[in-house]
PAROKOL-398011 format. One record per residue (C-alpha): residue number from 1; x, y, z. Coordinates in Angstrom, 1 decimal, always signed. Layout:
// residues N
REC; NUM; X; Y; Z
...
***
This chain:
// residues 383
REC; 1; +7.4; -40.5; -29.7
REC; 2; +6.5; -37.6; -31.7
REC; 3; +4.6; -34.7; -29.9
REC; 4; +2.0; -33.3; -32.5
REC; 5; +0.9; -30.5; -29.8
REC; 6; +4.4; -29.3; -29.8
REC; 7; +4.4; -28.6; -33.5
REC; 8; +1.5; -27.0; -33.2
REC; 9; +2.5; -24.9; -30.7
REC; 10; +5.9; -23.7; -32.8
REC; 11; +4.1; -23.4; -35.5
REC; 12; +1.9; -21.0; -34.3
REC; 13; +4.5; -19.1; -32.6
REC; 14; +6.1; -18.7; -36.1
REC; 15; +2.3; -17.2; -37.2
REC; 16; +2.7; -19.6; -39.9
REC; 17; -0.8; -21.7; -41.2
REC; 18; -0.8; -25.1; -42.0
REC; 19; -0.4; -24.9; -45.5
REC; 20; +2.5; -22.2; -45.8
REC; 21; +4.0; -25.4; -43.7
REC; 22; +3.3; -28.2; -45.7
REC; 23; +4.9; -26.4; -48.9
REC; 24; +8.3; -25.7; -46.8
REC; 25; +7.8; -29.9; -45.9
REC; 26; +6.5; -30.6; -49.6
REC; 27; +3.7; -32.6; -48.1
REC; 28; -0.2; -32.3; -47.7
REC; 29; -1.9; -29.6; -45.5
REC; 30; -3.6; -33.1; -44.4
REC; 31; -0.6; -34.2; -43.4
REC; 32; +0.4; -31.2; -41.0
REC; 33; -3.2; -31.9; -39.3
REC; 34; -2.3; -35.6; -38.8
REC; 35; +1.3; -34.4; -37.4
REC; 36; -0.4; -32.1; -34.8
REC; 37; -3.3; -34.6; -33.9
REC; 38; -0.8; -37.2; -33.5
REC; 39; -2.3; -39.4; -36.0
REC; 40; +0.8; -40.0; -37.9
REC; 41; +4.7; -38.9; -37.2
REC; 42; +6.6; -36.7; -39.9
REC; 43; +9.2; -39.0; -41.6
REC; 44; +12.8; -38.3; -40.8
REC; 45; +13.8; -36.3; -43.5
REC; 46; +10.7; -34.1; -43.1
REC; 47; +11.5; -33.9; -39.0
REC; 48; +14.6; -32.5; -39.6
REC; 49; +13.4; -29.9; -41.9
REC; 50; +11.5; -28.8; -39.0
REC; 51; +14.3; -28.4; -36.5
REC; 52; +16.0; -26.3; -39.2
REC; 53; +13.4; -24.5; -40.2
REC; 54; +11.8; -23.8; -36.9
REC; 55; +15.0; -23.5; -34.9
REC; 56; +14.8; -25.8; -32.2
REC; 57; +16.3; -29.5; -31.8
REC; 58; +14.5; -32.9; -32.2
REC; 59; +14.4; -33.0; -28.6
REC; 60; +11.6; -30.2; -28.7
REC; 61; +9.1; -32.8; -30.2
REC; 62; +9.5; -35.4; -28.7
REC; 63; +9.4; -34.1; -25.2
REC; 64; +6.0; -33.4; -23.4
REC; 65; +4.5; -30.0; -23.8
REC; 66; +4.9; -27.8; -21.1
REC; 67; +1.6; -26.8; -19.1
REC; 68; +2.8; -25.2; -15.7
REC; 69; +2.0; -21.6; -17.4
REC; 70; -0.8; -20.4; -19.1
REC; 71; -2.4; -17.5; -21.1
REC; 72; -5.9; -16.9; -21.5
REC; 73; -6.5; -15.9; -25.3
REC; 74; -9.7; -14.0; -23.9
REC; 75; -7.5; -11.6; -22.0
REC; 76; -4.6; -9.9; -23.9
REC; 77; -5.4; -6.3; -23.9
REC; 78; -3.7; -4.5; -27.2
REC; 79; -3.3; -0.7; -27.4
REC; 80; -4.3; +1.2; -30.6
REC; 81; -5.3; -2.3; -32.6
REC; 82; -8.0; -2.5; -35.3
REC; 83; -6.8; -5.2; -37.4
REC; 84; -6.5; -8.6; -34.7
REC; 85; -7.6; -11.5; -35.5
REC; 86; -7.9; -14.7; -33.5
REC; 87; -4.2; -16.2; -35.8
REC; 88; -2.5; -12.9; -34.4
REC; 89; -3.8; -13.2; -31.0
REC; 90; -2.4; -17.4; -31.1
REC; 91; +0.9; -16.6; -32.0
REC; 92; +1.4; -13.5; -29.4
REC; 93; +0.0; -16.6; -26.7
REC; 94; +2.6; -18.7; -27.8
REC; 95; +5.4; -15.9; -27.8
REC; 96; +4.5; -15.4; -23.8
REC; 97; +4.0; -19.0; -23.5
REC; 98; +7.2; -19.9; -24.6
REC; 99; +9.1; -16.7; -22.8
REC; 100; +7.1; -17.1; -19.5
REC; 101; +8.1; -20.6; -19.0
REC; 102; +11.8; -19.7; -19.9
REC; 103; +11.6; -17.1; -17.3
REC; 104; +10.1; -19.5; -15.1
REC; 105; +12.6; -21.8; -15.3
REC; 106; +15.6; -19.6; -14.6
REC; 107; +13.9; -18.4; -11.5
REC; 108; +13.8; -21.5; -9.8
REC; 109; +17.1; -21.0; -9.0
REC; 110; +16.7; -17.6; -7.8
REC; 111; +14.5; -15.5; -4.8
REC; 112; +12.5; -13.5; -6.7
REC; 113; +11.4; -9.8; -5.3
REC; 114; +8.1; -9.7; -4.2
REC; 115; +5.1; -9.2; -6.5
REC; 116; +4.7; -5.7; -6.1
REC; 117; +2.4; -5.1; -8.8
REC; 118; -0.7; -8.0; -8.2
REC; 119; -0.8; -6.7; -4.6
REC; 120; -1.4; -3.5; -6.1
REC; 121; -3.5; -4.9; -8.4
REC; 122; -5.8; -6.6; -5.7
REC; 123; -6.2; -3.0; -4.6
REC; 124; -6.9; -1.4; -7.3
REC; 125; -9.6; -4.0; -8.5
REC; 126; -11.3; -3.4; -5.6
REC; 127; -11.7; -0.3; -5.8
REC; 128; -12.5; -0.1; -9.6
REC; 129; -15.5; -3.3; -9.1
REC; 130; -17.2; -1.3; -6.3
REC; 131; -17.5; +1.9; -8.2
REC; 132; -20.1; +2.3; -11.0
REC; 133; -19.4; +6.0; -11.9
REC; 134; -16.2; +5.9; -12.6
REC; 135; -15.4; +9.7; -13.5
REC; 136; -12.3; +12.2; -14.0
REC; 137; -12.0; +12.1; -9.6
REC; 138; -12.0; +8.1; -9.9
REC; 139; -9.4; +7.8; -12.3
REC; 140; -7.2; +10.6; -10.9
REC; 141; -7.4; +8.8; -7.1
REC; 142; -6.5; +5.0; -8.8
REC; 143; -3.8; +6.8; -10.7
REC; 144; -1.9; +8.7; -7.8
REC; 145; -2.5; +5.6; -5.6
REC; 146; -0.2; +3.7; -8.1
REC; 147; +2.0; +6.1; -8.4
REC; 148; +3.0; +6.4; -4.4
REC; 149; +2.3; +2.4; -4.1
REC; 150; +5.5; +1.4; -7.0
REC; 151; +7.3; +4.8; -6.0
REC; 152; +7.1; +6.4; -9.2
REC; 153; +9.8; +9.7; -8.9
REC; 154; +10.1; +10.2; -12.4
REC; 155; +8.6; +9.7; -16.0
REC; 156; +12.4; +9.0; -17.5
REC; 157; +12.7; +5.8; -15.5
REC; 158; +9.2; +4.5; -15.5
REC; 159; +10.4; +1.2; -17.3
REC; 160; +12.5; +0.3; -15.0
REC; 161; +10.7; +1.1; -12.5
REC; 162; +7.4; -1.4; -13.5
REC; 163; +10.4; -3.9; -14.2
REC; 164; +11.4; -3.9; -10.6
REC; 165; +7.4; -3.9; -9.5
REC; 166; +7.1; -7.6; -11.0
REC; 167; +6.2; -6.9; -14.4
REC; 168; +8.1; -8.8; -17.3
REC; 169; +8.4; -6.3; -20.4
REC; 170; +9.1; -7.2; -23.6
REC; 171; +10.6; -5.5; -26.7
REC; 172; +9.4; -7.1; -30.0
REC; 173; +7.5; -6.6; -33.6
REC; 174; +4.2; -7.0; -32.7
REC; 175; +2.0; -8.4; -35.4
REC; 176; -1.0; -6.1; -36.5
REC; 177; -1.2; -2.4; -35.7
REC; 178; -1.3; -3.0; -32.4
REC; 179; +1.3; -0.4; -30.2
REC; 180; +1.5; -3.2; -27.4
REC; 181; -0.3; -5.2; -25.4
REC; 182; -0.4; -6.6; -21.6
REC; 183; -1.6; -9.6; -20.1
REC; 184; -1.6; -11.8; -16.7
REC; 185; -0.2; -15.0; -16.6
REC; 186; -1.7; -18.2; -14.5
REC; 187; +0.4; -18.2; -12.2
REC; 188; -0.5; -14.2; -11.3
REC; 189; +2.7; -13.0; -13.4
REC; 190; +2.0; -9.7; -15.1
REC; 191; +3.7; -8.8; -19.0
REC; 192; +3.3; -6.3; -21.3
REC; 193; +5.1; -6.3; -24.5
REC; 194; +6.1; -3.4; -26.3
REC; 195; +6.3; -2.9; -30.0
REC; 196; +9.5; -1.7; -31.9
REC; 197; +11.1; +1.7; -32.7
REC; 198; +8.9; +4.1; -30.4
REC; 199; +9.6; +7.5; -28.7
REC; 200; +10.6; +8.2; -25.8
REC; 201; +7.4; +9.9; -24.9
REC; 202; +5.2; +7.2; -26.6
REC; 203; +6.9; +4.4; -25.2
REC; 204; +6.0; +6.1; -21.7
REC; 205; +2.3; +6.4; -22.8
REC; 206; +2.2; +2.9; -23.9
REC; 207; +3.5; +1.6; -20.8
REC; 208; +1.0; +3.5; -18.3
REC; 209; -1.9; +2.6; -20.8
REC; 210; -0.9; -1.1; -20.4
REC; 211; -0.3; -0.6; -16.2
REC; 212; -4.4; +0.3; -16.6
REC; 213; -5.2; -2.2; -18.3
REC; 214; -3.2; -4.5; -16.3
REC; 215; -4.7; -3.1; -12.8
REC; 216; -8.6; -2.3; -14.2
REC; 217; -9.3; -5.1; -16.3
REC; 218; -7.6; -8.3; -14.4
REC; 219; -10.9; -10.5; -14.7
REC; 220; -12.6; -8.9; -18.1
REC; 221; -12.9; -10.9; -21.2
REC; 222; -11.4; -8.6; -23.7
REC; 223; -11.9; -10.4; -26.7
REC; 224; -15.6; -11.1; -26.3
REC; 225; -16.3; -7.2; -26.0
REC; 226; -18.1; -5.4; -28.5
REC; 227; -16.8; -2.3; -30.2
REC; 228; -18.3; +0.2; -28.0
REC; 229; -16.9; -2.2; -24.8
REC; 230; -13.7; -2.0; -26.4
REC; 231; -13.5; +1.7; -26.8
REC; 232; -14.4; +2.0; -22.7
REC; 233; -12.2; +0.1; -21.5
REC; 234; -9.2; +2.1; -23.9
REC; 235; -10.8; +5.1; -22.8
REC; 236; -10.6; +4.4; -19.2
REC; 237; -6.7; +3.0; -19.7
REC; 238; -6.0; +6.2; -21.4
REC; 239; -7.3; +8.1; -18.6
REC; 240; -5.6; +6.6; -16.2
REC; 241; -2.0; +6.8; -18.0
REC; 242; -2.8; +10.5; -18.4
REC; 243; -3.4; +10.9; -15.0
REC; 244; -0.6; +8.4; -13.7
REC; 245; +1.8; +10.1; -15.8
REC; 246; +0.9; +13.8; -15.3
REC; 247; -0.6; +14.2; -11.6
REC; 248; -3.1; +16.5; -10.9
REC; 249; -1.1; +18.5; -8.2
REC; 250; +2.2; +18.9; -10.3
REC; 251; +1.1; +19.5; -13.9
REC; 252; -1.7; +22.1; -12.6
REC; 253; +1.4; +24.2; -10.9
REC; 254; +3.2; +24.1; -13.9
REC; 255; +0.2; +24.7; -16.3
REC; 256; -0.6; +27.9; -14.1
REC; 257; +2.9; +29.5; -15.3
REC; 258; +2.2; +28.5; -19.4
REC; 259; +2.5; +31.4; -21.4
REC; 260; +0.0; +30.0; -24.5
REC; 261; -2.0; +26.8; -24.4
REC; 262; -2.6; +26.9; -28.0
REC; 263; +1.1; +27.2; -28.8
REC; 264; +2.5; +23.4; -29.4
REC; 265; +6.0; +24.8; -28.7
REC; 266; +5.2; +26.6; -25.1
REC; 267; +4.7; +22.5; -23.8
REC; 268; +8.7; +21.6; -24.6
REC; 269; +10.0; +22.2; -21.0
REC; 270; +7.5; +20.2; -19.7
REC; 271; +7.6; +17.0; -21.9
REC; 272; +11.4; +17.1; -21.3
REC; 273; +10.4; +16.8; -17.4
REC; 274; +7.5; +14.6; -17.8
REC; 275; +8.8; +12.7; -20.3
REC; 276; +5.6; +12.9; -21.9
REC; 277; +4.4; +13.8; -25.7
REC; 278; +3.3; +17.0; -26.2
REC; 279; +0.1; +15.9; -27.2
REC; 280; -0.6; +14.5; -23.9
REC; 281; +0.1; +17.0; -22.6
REC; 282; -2.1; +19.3; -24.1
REC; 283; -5.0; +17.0; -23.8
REC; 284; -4.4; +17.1; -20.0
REC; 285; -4.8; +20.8; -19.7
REC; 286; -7.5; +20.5; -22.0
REC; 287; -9.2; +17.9; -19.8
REC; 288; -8.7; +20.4; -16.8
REC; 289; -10.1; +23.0; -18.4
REC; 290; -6.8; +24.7; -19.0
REC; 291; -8.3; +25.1; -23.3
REC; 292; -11.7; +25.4; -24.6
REC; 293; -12.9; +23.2; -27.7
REC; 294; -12.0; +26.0; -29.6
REC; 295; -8.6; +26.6; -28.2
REC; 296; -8.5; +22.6; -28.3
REC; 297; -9.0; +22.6; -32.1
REC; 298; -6.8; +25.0; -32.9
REC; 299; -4.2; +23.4; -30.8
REC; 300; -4.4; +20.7; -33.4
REC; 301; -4.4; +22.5; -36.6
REC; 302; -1.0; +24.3; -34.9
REC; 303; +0.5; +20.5; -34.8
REC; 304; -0.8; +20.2; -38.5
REC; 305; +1.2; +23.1; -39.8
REC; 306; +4.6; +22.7; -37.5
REC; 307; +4.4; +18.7; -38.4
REC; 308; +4.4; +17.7; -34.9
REC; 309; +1.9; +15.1; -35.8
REC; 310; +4.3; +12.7; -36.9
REC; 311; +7.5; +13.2; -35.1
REC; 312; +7.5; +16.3; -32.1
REC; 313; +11.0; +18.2; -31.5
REC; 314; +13.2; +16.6; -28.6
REC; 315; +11.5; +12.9; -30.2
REC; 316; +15.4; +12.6; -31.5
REC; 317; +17.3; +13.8; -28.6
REC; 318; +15.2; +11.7; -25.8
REC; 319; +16.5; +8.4; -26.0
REC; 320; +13.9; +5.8; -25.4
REC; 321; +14.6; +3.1; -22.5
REC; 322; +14.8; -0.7; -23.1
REC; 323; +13.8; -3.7; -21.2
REC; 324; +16.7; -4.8; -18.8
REC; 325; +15.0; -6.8; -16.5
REC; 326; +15.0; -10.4; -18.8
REC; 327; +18.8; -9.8; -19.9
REC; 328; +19.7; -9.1; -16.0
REC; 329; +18.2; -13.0; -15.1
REC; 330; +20.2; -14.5; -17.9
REC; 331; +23.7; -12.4; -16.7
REC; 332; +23.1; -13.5; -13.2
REC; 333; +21.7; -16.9; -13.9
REC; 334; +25.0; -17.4; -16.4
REC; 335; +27.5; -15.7; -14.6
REC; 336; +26.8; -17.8; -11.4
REC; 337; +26.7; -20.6; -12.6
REC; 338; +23.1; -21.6; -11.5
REC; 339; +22.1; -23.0; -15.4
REC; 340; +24.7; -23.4; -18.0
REC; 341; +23.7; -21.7; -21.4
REC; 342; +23.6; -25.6; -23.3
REC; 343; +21.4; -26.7; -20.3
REC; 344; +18.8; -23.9; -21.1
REC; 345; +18.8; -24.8; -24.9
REC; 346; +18.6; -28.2; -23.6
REC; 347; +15.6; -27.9; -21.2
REC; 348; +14.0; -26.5; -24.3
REC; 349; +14.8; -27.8; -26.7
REC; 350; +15.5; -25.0; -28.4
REC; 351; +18.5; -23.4; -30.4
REC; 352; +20.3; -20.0; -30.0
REC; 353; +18.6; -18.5; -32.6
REC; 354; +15.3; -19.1; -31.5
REC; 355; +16.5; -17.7; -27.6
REC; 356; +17.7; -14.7; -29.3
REC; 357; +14.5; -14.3; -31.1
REC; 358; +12.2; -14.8; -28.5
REC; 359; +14.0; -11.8; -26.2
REC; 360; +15.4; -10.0; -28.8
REC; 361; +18.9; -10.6; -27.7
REC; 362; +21.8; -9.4; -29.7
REC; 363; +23.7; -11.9; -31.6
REC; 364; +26.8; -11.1; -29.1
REC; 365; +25.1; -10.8; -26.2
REC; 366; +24.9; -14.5; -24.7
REC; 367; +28.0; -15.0; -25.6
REC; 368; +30.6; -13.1; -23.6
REC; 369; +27.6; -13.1; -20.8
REC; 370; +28.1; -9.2; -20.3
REC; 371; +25.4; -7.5; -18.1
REC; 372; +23.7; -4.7; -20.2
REC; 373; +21.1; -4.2; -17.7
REC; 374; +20.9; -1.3; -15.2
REC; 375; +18.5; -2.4; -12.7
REC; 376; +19.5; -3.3; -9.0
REC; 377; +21.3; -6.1; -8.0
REC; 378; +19.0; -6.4; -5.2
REC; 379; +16.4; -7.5; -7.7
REC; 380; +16.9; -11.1; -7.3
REC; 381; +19.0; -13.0; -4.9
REC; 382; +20.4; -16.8; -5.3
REC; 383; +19.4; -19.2; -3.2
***
């Protein structure tokens, strides 16, 4: 029997609307409605236009919807995004909908780590709930305590190192503006997902600014905020990536032996240690009162001139890291045997493409199951 939810659910995940549909099926926008209500089925001509078109197999409707994992729509939390929309903010759900219960899946045959990051969480929370002035001091404290509690030793790995914490990151083109965006799972599973084609330096920033968000705002409704809301709660996960990425202790030592705060250029040894832009940087002396606005403003208008605003010198030569996490649970799950790669499509009932889509694989990487990954094989065990 035809599964209407499940073409609604693909369809959305493809960000398409109901009418760009029905002109690929050469039928009614009605008609789409009645698919997806389960008033009518597609006939079978127009069915397998939609395993074509959508990738998957005829198995994927007529199976029942998956509902162990859920995403609140109310609680996504996008960096740097002024154009979302409530279509947008659908098809990202179904992207982690569809990739959190693939994940999922592939771990039941595996011991997971432990959850590093929502104990850390629950700490956090805590402490961010019980205080109501929640100043420079607050957010340097939270930030520091994160850093000793996942063993952060340096900026150049921190991807990895939130991988190994219990965070599931993702590399994909976000839809929008949006730089990335993090979010909690039902079943206490945190993600972020990162957009494409980001420096080294930015990618960093983006992933702290999502660990705020992820460890601050847990239980807000994001998407019911107002504008002035929204712009806290950014503020406050800027803060604390600023402050998680540059600790007090260590940037002040190496701020004290600066030559020129207003020079861009006098920051490059210390974004090639902190892996940070320089930018950041100079807004964290600023913040500590290493500038005045002046000094501040004419910081800026240095960036202007030297055209750091767009691309920074090192951006090039600092290679930005990738998610290896997701590709590591496919090599072990493959290369042991636990799931065959046709019982995964299968499960799914999805095709290759679609896999490859959905984690950004490589057209050659399922193949010859290679391991591309880096992290340690102590992540998971088999069971």
């Amino acid at each position: 029997m035809f599964n209407g939810r499940s073409l609604m659910s693909i369809r959305i995940l493809h960000n398409e609307s109901r009418s760009q549909l029905a002109k690929i099926l050469d039928v009614s926008e009605q008609a789409i409605w009645q698919y997806e209500q389960g008033i009518i089925e597609p006939q079978t001509i127009n069915l397998l236009k939609l395993t074509r078109h959508f990738k998957v197999n005829l198995q994927y409707f007529l199976q029942e919807f998956d509902e162990k994992i859920h995403f609140s729509h109310n609680n996504l939390a996008y960096r740097l995004a002024d154009d979302l929309n409530n279509r947008n903010i659908a098809t990202e759900v179904e992207f982690l909908k569809h990739c959190g219960s693939i994940i999922r899946y592939l771990e039941e045959a595996l011991i997971s780590p432990p959850n590093k990051i929502a104990i850390l969480r629950n700490k956090i929370m805590s402490r961010y709930l019980s205080t109501d002035n929640r100043d420079s001091s607050f957010f340097e404290t939270i930030a520091q305590e994160a850093r000793d509690y996942l063993n952060i030793t340096d900026n150049e790995h921190l991807l990895s190192s939130l991988e190994l914490s219990g965070i599931h990151i993702f590399e994909k083109p976000i839809i929008g503006k949006a730089d990335a965006y993090s979010t909690w799972s039902s079943d206490n599973v945190a993600f972020i997902v990162l957009g494409s084609a980001k420096t080294a330096v930015r990618r960093n920033f983006d992933l702290a600014h999502e660990l705020g968000h992820l460890l601050m705002h847990f239980e807000i409704d994001i998407q019911h905020l107002d504008k002035n809301q929204l712009k806290d709660i950014e503020h406050e996960a800027n803060s604390f990536a600023s402050c998680f990425l540059l600790p007090k202790n260590n940037i002040c030592q190496d701020l004290n032996s600066l030559a020129r705060y207003t020079n861009p250029d006098n920051y490059l040894p210390l974004k090639q240690k902190y892996y940070v832009s320089i930018q950041a940087l100079e807004m964290r002396a600023f913040k500590l009162g290493y500038l005045n606005p002046k000094q501040h403003s004419y910081f800026y208008r240095q960036l202007h001139v030297k055209g750091y605003k767009k691309l920074e010198p090192l951006d090039k030569e600092m290679p930005y890291k990738r998610p290896t996490k997701i590709r590591y649970l496919f090599d072990l799950t493959l290369k042991n045997n636990l799931y065959s790669l046709d019982e995964i499509l299968h499960h799914f009932g999805i095709r290759l493409g679609l896999l490859e889509e959905l984690f950004s694989f490589e057209p050659d990487f399922l193949a010859p199951y290679k391991n591309s990954g880096t992290l340690p094989q102590k992540l998971y065990k088999i069971k």
